[in-house]
N, C-alpha and C positions, 0 to 999 in steps of 0.2 A: 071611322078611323080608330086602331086601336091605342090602349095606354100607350102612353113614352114611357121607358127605362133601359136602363142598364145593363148590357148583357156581361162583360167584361171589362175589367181596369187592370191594363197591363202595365210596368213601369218598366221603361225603356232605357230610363241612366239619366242622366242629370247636367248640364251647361254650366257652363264656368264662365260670367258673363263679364265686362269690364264699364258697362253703360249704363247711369251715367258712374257709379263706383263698383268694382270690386265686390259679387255676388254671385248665387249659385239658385237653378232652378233646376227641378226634377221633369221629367220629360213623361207620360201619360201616353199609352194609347189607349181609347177608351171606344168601343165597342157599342154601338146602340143595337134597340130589337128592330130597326128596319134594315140592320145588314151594313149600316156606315160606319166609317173607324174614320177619328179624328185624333189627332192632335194635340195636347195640350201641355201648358209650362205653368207650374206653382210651385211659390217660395213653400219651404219648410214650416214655417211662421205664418202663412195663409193655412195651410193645414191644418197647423195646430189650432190655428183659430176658430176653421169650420168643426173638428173637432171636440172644443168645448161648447161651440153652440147647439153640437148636434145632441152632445149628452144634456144640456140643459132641455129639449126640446122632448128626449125620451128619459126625465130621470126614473121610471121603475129598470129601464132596459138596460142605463146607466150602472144601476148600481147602488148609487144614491139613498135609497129608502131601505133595501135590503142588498148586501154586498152579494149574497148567493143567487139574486134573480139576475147579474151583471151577463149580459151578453152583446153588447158594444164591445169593442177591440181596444186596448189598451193603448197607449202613444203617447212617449217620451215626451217632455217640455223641450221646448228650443234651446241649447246655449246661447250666452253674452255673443259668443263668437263665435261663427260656422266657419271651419278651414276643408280643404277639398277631403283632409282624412275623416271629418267627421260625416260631411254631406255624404262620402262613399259608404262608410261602414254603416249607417244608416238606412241605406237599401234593400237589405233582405228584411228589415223590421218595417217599410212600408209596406214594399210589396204584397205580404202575409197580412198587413193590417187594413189592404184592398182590396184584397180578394174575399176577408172576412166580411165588408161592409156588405158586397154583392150577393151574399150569402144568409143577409140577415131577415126576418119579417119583412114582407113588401111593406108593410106601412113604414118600414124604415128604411129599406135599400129601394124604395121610390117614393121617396117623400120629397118635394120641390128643393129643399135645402139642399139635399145630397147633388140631385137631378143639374140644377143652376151651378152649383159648386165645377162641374164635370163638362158643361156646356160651352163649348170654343169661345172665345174673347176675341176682341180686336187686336191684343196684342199676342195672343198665340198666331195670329194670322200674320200680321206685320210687330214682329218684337222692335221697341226700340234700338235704336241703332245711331250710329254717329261715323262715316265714313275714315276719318283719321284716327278711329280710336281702334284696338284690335279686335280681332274678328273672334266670335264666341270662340270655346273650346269644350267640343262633345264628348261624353264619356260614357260610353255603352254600358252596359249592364250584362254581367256573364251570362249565357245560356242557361249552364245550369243552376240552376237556385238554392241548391242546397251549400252550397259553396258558403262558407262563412267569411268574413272581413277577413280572418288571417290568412284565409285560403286566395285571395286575390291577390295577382304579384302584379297587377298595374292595370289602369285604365284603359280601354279600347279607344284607339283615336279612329275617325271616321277616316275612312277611304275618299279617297280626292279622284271624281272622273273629270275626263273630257268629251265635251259634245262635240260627234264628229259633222254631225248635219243637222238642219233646223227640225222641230217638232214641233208640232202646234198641235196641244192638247185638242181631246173631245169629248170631256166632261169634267167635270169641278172636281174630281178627285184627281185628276192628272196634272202635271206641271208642265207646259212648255219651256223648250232648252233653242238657244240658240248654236250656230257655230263658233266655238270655241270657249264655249262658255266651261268654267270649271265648277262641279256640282260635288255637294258631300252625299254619300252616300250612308241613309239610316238604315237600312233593311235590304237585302238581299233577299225576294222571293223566289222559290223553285219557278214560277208560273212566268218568268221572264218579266215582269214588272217591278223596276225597283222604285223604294221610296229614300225620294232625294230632299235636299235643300239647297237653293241659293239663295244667299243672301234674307232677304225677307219672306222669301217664295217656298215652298214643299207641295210634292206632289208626286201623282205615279209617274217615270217615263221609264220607254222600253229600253231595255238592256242595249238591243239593236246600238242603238243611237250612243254608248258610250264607249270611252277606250281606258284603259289604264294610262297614265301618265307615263311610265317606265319601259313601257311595252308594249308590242303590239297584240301578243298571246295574255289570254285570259290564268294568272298560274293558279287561281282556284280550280279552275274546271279538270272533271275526274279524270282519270284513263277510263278507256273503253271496256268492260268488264261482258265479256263475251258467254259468258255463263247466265247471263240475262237475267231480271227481277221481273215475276210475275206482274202486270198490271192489268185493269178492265178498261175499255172506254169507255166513257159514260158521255164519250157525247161525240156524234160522228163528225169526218171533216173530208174534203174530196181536195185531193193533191191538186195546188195550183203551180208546183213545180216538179221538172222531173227526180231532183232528187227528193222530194217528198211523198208519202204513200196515204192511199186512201183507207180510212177504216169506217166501219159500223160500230154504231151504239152497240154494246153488251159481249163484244169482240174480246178475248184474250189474246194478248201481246209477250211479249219481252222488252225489255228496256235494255239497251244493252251501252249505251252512253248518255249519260246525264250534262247536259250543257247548260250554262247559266244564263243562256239569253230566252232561254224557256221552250226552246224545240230539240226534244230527245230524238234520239237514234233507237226507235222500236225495228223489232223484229218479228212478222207473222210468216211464219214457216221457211221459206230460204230467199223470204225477200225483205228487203231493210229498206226503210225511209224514214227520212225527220215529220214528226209530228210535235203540236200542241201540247206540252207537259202537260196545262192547264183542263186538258180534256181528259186527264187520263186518272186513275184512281187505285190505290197499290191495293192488290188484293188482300180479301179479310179485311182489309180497314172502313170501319163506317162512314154512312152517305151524310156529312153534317150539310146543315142550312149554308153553315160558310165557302163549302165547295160548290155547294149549289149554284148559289151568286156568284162564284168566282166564274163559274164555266159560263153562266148570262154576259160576263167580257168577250170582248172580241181576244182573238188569240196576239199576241204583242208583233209586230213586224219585223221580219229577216234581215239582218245585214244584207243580204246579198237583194233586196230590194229597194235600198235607201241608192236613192240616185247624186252625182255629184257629192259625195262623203269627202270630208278632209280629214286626213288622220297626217298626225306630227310623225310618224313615225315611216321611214324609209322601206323596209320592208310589210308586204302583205300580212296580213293574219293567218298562220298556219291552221289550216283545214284538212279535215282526213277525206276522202271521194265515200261517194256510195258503194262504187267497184271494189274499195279496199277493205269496206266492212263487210262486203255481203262474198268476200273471198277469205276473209278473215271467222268469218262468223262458219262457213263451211265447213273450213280446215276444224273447227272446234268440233263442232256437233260428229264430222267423221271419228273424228278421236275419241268423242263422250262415247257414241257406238260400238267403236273398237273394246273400247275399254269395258263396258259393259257386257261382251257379247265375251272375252274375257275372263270376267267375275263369274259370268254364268255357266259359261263351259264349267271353269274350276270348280261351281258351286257341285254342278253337276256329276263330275268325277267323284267327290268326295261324298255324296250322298248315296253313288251308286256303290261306293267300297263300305258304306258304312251299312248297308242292306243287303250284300252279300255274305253269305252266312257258312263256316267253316264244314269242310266235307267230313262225316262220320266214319272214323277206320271200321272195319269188318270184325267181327266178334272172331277171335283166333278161335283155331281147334283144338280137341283135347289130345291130340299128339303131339300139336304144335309146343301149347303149356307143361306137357310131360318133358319133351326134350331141353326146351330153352329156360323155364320159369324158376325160380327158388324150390327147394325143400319145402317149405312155407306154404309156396300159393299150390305146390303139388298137393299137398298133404286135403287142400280144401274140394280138392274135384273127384280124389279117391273115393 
């Protein structure tokens, strides 16, 4: 069995908790080398504390004995008193200061201190909790990271779904949802697996299984963009329905609708079917370990296979047919053609006028020059 460590420590945004007082914890996805991402909640103040245990542990790397050997990450002390502005602006400065740790000598970015520090708790599993007291309050963390505290105009509040049918997990990274259960949503993946929370619970469930509150249409999901994005597949799948299409490993595609339950609308030559996002790999983009494992999943399940579904919502979910992309997808490519065949006519005209070469008048006679030409040009043929 090999070493345990660390591959990754992503910080996710931070909980604004009320149990049993008025407090704030940072939220961790932290990444091991067997491929598992978990979870975790530490106060500021546990930080800082692992922190100065860890530079006492390395003081040449500290700092300590010589200030220019210093390659441990730097980290503010805690204030008297954390408010949600401070906990926030504090974020891009951990972030940067965890991604440094992952970065440092193995003897120090896998030394047990660090390793145990990072390793899920009982209460990252089950947080305390008190039913009549208010329910946490999540606060994401921008995408982009370069963003500074001034540049943030407010916290992301988490998305509130509804399970429209029961799900019963089938593995310890997934979360089972009952009917009707309302679940926060932390992560939206492309590969149709979201990561949710209720209550004391997180875990992956399929997209399939959730509704917006508000609506019965998805208003993230794109339009249909009929010009297609190159993808490979890297892992084959045989249609177990008709409006889905069978591919082969190593297969070039089109993508031509991106949906968030995790089965795109691909395109192999003038025929279109929903396939496995999770199978597929945008071209030129590298083959990481992490897609690797993602494709060892099974592919998330169909709305349109969930039996007995409850949805609050009076009308259907608006759906496009197969018939209407693969008439749609037609009309485009005859017109890419047109238009092409177009450009290259015109290229053509224009290349044959610029290669056609001006005809040479006839050298006049010397009768001609005598009668019509100047005094001048006479005088030269005399």
């Amino acid at each position: 069995m090999g070493d345990v460590y660390i591959r990754h420590i992503e910080l996710l945004g931070f909980e604004k908790r009320f149990y049993p007082s008025q407090h704030y914890v940072y939220m961790f996805l932290v990444k091991w080398q067997d491929l598992t991402e978990k979870v975790v909640y530490r106060k500021f103040t546990e930080i800082y504390e692992f922190h100065k245990a860890l530079k006492e542990m390395f003081p040449i790397e500290a700092g300590d004995i010589n200030i220019e050997n210093r390659i441990i990450p730097h980290l503010p002390a805690p204030r008297w008193f954390d408010s949600q502005r401070s906990t926030q602006s504090r974020q891009s400065t951990l972030s940067e200061y965890c991604s440094a740790l992952i970065n440092l000598p193995r003897k120090i970015s896998r030394c047990a201190h660090l390793l145990n520090f990072f390793t899920v708790r009982k209460d990252d599993l089950n947080p305390p909790t008190v039913s009549q007291f208010k329910k946490p309050e999540t606060f994401l963390m921008p995408k982009n990271s370069k963003k500074g505290a001034a540049d943030i105009t407010g916290p992301i509040i988490l998305q509130t779904y509804r399970a429209i049918s029961d799900y019963e997990k089938n593995s310890t990274t997934e979360m089972g949802v009952k009917t009707g259960d309302a679940v926060d949503v932390v992560e939206k993946s492309e590969s149709g697996w979201w990561f949710c929370q209720l209550k004391n619970k997180r875990g992956w469930v399929p997209a399939a299984y959730l509704e917006p509150m508000d609506g019965p249409d998805e208003s993230e999901d794109q339009e249909p963009n009929y010009a297609g994005e190159v993808y490979v597949v890297r892992k084959g799948y045989t249609a177990a329905q008709e409006d889905e299409i069978t591919l082969k490993e190593g297969e070039t595609i089109e993508v031509i609708h991106k949906l968030l339950d995790g089965w795109w609308v691909v395109r192999k030559d003038e025929n279109t079917g929903y396939y496995p996002s999770m199978y597929l790999q945008k071209s030129g983009e590298e083959n990481t370990p992490e897609k690797i494992q993602l494709r060892n999943k099974e592919a998330p399940p169909r709305r349109s296979t969930i039996r007995n579904f409850k949805s609050i919502h009076n009308q259907n979910r608006k759906q496009i047919s197969q018939e209407t992309y693969r008439r749609n997808s037609v009309i485009y490519m005859q017109s890419k053609r047109k238009l092409k065949n177009i450009l290259n006519k015109g290229s053509t005209i224009v290349e044959e006028e610029r290669q056609a070469q001006p005809a040479i008048p006839p050298r006049p006679s010397k009768d001609l020059i005598l009668t019509r030409c100047s005094e001048s040009t006479k005088s030269k043929i005399r």
